[in-house]
C-alpha positions as CSV (number, residue, x, y, z in Angstrom):
1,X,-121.4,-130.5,-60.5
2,X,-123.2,-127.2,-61.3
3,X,-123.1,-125.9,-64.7
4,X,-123.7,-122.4,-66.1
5,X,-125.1,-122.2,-70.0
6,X,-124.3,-119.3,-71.8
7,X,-127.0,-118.8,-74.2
8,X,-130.8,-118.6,-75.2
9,X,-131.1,-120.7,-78.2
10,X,-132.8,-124.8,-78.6
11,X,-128.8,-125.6,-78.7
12,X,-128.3,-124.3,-75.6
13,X,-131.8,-126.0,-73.9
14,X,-130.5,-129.6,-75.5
15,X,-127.1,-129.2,-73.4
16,X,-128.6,-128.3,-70.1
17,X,-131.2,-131.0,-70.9
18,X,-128.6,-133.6,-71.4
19,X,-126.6,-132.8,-68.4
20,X,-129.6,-132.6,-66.0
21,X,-131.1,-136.0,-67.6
22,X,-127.9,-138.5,-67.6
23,X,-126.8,-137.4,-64.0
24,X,-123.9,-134.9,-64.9
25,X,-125.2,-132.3,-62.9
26,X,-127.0,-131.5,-59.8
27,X,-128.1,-128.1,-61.3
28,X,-127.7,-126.2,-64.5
29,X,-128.3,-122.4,-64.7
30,X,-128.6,-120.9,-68.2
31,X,-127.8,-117.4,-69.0
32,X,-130.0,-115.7,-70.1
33,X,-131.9,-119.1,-71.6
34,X,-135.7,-119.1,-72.5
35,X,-139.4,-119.8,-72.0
36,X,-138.9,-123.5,-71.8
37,X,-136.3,-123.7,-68.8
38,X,-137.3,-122.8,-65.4
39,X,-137.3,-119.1,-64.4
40,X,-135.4,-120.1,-61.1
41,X,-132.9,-121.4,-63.0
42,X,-132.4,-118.7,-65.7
43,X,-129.7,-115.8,-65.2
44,X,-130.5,-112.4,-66.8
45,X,-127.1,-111.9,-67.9
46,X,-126.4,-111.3,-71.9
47,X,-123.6,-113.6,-73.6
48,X,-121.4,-110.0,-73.5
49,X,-121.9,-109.8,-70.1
50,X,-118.6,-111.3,-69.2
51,X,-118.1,-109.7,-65.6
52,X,-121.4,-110.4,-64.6
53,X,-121.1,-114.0,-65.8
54,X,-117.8,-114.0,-63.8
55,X,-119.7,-112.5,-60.5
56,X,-122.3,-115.0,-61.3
57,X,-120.2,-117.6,-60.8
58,X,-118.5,-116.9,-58.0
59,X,-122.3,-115.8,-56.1
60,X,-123.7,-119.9,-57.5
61,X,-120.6,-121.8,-56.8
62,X,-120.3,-122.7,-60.6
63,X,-118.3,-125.7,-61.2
64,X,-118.3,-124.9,-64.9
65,X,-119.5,-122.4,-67.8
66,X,-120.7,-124.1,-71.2
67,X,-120.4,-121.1,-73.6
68,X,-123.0,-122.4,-76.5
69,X,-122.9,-119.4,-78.9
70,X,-120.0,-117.9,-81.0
71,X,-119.8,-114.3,-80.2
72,X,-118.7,-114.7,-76.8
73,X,-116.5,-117.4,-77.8
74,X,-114.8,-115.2,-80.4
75,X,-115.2,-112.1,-78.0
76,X,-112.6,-113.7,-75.6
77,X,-115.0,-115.0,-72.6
78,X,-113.5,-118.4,-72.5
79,X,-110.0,-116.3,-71.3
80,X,-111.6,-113.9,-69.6
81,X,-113.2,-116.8,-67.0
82,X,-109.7,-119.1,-66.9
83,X,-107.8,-115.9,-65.7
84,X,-110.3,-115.4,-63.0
85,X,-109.7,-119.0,-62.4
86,X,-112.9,-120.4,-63.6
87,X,-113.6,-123.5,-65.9
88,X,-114.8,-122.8,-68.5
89,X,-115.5,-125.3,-71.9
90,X,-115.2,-123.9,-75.4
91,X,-112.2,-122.1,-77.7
92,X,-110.2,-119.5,-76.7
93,X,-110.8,-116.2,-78.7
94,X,-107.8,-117.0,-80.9
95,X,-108.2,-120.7,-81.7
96,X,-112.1,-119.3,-82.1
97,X,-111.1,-116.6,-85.1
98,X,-111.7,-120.4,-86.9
99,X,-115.1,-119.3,-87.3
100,X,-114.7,-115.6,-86.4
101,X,-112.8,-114.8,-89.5
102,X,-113.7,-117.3,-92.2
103,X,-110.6,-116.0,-94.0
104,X,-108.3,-116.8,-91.1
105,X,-110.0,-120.5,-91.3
106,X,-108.6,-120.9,-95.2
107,X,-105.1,-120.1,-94.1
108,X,-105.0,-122.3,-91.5
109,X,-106.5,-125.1,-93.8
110,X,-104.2,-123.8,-97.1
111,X,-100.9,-124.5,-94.6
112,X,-102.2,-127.6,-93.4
113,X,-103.3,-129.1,-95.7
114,X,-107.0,-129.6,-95.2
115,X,-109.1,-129.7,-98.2
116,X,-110.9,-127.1,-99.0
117,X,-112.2,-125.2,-102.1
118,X,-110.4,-122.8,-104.5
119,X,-111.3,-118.9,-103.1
120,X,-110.7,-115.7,-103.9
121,X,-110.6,-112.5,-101.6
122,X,-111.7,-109.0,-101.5
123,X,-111.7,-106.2,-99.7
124,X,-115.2,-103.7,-100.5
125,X,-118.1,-104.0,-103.0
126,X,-116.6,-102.4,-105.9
127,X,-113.7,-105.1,-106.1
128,X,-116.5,-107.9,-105.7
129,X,-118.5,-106.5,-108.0
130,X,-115.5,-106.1,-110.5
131,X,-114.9,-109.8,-110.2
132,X,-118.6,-111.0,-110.6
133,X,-117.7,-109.1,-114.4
134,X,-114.9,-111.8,-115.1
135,X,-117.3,-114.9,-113.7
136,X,-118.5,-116.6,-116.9
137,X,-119.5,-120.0,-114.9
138,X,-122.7,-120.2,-112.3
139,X,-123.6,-120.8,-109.6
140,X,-120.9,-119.5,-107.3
141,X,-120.3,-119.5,-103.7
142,X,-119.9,-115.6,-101.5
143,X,-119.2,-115.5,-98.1
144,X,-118.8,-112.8,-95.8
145,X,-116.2,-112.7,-93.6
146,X,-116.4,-112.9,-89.6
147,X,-119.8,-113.9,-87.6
148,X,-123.2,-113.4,-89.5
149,X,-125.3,-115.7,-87.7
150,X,-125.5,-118.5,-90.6
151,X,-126.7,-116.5,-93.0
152,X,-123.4,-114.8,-94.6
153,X,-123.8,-117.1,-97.1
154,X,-125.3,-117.1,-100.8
155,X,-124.8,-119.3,-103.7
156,X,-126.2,-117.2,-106.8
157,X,-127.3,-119.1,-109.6
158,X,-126.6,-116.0,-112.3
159,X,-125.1,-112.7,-112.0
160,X,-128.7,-110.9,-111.1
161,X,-128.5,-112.6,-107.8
162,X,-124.8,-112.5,-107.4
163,X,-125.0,-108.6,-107.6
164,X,-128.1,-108.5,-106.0
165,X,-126.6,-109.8,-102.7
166,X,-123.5,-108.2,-103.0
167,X,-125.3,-104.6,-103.2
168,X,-127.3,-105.3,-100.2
169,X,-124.8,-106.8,-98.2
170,X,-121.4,-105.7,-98.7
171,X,-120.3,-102.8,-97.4
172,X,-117.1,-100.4,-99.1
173,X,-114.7,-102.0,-96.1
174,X,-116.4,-105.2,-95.8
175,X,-113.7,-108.7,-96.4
176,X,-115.7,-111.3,-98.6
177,X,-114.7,-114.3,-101.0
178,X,-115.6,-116.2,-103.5
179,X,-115.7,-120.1,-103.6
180,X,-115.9,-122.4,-106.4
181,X,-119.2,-124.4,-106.1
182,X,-118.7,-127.8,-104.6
183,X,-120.8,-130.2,-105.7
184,X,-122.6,-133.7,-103.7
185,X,-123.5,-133.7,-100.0
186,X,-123.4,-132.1,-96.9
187,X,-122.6,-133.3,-93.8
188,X,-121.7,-131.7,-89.9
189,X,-119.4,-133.5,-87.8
190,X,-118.3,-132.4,-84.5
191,X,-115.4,-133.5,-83.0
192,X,-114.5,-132.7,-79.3
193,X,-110.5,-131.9,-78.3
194,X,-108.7,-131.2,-75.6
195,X,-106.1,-129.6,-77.7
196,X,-104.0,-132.3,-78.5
197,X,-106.8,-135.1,-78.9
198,X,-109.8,-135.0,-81.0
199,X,-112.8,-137.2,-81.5
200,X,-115.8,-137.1,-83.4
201,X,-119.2,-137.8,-82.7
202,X,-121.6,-138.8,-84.3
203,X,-122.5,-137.1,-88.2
204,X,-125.4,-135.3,-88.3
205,X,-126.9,-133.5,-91.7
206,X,-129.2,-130.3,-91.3
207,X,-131.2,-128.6,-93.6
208,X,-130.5,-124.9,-93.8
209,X,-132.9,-123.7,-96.3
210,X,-136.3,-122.1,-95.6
211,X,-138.4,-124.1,-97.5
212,X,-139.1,-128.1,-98.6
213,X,-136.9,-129.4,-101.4
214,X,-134.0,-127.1,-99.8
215,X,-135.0,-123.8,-101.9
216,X,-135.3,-120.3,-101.2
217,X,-133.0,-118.5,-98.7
218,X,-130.5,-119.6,-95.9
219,X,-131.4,-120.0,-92.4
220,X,-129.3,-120.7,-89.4
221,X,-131.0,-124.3,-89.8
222,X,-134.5,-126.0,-90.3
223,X,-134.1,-129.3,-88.9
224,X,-131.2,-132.2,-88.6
225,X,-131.0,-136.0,-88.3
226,X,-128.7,-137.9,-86.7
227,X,-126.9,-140.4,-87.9
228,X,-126.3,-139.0,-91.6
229,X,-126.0,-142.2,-94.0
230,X,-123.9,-140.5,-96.3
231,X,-120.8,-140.6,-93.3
232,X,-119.6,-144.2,-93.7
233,X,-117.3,-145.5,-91.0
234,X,-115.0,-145.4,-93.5
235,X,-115.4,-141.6,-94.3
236,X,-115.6,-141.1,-90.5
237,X,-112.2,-142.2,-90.6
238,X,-110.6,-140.1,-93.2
239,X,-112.8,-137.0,-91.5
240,X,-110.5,-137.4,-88.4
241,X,-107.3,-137.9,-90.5
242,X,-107.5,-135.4,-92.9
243,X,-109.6,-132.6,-91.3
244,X,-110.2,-132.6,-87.7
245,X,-106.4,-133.8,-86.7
246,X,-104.2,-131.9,-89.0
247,X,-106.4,-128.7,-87.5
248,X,-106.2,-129.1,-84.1
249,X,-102.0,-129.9,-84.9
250,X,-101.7,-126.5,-87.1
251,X,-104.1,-124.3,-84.5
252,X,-101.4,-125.7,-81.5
253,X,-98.4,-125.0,-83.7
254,X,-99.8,-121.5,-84.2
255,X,-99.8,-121.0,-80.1
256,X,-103.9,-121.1,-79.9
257,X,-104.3,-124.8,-78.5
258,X,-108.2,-125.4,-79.8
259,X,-110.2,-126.8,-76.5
260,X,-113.9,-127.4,-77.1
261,X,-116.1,-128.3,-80.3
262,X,-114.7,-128.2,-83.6
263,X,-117.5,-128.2,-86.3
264,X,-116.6,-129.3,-89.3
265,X,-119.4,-128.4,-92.0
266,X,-118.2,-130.9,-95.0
267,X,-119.0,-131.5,-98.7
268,X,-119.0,-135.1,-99.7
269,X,-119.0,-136.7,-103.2
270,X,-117.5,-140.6,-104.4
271,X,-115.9,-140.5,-101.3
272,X,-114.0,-137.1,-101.7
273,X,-114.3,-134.1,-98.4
274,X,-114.4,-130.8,-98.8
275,X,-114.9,-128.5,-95.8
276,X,-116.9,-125.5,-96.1
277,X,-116.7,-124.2,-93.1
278,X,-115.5,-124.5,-89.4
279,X,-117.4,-123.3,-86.5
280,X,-116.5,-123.1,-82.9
281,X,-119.1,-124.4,-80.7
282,X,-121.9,-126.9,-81.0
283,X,-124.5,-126.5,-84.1
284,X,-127.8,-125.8,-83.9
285,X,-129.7,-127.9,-84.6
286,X,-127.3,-130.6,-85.1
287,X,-126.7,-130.8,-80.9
288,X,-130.2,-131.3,-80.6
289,X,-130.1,-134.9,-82.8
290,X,-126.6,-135.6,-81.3
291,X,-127.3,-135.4,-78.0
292,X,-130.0,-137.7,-77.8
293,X,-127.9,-140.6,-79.0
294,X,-124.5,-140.2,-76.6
295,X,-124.4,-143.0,-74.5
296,X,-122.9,-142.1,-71.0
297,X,-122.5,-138.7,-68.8
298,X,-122.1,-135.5,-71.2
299,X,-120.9,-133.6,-68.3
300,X,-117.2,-136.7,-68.1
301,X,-116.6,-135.1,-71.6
302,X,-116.8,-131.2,-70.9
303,X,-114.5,-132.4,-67.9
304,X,-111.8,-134.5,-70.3
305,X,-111.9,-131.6,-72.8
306,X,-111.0,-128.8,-69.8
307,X,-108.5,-131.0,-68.1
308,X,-106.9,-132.6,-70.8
309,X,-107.8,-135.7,-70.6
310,X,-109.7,-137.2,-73.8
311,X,-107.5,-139.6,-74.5
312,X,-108.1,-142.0,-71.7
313,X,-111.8,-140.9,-72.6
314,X,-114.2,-143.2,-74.7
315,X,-117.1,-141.9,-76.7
316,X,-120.1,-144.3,-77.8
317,X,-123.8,-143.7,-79.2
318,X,-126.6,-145.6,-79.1
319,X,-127.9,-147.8,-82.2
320,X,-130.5,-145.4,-82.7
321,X,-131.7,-142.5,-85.3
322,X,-132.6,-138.8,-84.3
323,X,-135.2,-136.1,-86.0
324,X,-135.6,-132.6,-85.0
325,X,-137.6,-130.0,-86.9
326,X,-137.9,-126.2,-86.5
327,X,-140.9,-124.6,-85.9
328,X,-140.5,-121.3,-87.1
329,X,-142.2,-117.8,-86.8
330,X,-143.6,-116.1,-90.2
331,X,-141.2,-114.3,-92.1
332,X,-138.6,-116.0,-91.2
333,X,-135.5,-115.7,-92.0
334,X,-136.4,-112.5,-92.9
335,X,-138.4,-110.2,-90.6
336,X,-140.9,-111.8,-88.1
337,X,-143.5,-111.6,-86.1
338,X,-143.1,-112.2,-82.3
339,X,-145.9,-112.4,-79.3
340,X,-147.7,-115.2,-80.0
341,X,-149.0,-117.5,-78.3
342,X,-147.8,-121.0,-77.7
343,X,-150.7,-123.9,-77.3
344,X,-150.4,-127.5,-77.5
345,X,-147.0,-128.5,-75.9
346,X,-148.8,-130.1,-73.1
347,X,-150.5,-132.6,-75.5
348,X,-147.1,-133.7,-77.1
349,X,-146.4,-137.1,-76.5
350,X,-144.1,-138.3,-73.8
351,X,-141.3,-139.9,-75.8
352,X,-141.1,-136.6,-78.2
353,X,-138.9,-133.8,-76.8
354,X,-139.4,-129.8,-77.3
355,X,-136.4,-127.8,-77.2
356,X,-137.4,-124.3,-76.8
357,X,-135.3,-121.4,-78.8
358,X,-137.1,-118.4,-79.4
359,X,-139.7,-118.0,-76.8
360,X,-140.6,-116.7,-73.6
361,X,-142.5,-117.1,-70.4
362,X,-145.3,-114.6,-69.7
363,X,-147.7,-114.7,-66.8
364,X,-147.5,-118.4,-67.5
365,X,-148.5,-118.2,-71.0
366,X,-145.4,-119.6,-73.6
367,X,-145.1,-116.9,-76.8
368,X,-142.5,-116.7,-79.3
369,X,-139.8,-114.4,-79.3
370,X,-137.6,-115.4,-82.3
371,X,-137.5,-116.6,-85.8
372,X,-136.5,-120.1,-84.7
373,X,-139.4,-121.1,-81.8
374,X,-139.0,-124.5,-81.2
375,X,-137.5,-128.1,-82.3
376,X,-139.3,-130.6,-82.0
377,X,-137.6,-133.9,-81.4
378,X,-137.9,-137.7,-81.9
379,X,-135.5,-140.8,-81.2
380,X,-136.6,-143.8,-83.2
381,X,-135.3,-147.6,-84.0
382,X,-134.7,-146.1,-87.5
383,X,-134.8,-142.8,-89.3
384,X,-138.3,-143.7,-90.8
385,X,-139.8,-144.3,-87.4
386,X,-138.6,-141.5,-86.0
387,X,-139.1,-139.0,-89.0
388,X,-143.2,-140.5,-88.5
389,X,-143.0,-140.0,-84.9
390,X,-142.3,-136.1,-85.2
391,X,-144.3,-134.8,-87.4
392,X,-147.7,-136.9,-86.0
393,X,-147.1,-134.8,-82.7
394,X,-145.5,-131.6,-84.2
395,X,-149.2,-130.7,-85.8
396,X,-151.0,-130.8,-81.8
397,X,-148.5,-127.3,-81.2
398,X,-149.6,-124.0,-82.7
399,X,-149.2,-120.4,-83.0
400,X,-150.4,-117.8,-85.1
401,X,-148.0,-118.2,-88.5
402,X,-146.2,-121.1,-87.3
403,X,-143.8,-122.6,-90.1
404,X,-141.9,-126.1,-90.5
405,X,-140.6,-128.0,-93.1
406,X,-142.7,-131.3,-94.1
407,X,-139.2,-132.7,-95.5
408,X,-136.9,-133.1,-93.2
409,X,-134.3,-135.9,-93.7
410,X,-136.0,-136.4,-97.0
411,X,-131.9,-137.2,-98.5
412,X,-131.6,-140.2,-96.6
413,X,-135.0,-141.4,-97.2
414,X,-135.9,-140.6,-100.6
């Protein structure tokens, strides 16, 4: 089989990894990927590229495109390549409006039945801003509405802040709601479908703030582990019962048959699920601790998902425990410094694995080029070992203003 990636992120390196490393493939491409994957195997074609990606195809004899982030997937390139009679894995753009338009997600969980919390929606600042005058009780919970990358997000903790980030981020025609705080823990679970079957993998919990102790701002993610205690089997259960299949049942009774990753991002407390959110496509960096522990071929589930066949397909994961953590440039998540130079991978330890994000390759030299550079990854007998494992080899990489967290997976270990 030969795969394309569409994508540049550590999300997208961990797939083409995975299918390369358990035998799925005989070659992977990745469009337009990064400083960690081979330049002879790198496309320079943009995610919104979608003829190019088509011709692309059609020059490389692809077997398959894995579409890794959600703009494309939203933007319709899933369609675009099964009407030219390409195979491609992810959502359609309708069944992807689940995370295009967060709005269009709380309908479809209102009618179905999924639980969710209470929200309240707005079109333009000046109707936000009337609201935050009624809200008496803090903190609260504003979300843009449609794709902002992760960080769409705030939970104020007084009106200051409330306003604050509604001045500086809502525009006069902007759609945006308000959520009641949830309260307890989080926890990702991704279930793969075929549009009539879903199964979920393994839980994994990230850390989405910028600094230890989860303060300051959001990011689109810090670091993960994999698996997250706080999903019992028993939990697992009612995930897939009351979320995942009662979604993929509305989403086919409202013609847009959801084929791909469903991402469930979930609040749990004494055994009661809230979702927070849906997304489209793998997480990142949850596919970079979930991967690691999937027993079998990756590339036998993009093939069940696309041809419909999941439900003669089994999914297992190995008795193990996974860590990644971010390495970051600094000023991130706000602006950041790129250009510099990446030592040290060379003397990272064989059984530790680098997914690269934001970097390049120039004149043989690796620098960053994003907020997120790199995630640094360890597989251990149990999350202790692993956590230890990490962050003894994360220390031999540097760059100028390199940032990680020293507290990743600190919930499950505290």
């Amino acid at each position: 089989m030969k795969y394309l990636i569409i994508g540049s992120g550590g999300r997208e390196h961990c797939i083409a990894w995975r299918l390369i490393s358990d035998g799925s493939a005989d070659e992977v491409f990745v469009a337009p990927g990064n400083g960690g994957i081979d330049r002879r195997y790198r496309a320079d074609i943009q995610p919104n590229e979608f003829k190019k990606i088509e011709a692309f195809c059609r020059e490389k004899g692809m077997d398959m495109v894995i579409v890794g982030p959600e703009a494309p997937l939203v933007g319709g390139l899933v369609d675009h390549l099964e009407a030219s009679g390409i195979k491609a894995f992810g959502p359609s753009g309708k069944a992807a409006m689940l995370e295009g338009s967060k709005l269009f997600a709380k309908s479809i969980m209102k009618k179905y039945g999924v639980p969710t919390a209470n929200h309240w929606d707005f079109t333009g600042r000046i109707k936000v801003l009337e609201f935050i005058e009624t809200v008496s009780s803090y903190p609260i919970v504003i979300k843009l509405d449609g794709l902002a990358a992760g960080k769409g997000v705030a939970v104020p903790s007084d009106k200051n802040e409330a306003v604050e980030f509604i001045r500086s981020n809502v525009k006069d025609d902007s759609r945006v709601f308000i959520e009641e705080y949830l309260e307890g823990e989080e926890v990702s679970v991704l279930g793969i479908s075929d549009g009539e079957t879903v199964i979920p993998l393994i839980a994994a919990q990230d850390h989405k703030r910028i600094f230890d102790g989860d303060a300051g701002p959001n990011t689109g993610g810090m670091g993960a582990y994999s698996p997250a205690p706080v999903l019992t089997g028993a939990l697992m259960e009612k995930v897939k019962r009351e979320v995942l299949v009662p979604t993929i049942n509305g989403m086919k009774k409202e013609g847009a048959r959801f084929r791909g990753i469903l991402y469930a991002g979930l609040m749990i407390r004494d055994g009661k699920i809230n979702v927070l959110e849906f997304n489209a496509r793998f997480g990142d960096p949850e596919t970079q601790v979930i991967l690691p522990l999937l027993e079998g071929k990756l590339g036998d589930l993009f093939r069940a998902s696309v041809d419909g066949n999941l439900s003669k397909t089994d999914i297992s994961f190995k008795n193990s425990h996974a860590i990644t953590v971010v390495m970051a440039s600094r000023g991130y998540p706000g602006s950041y410094e790129k250009g510099k130079e990446i030592t040290g991978l060379d003397q990272v330890a064989g059984d530790i694995t680098v997914f690269h994000a934001g970097t390049e390759n120039t004149d043989g030299k690796i620098i960053t080029s994003g907020g997120r550079v790199l995630n640094v990854t360890a597989v251990g007998n149990s999350l202790k070992s692993a956590r230890d494992r990490v962050y003894s080899e994360i220390e031999k990489i540097k760059f100028d203003g390199a940032y990680f967290r020293k507290d990743i997976a600190y919930r499950a270990l505290k």
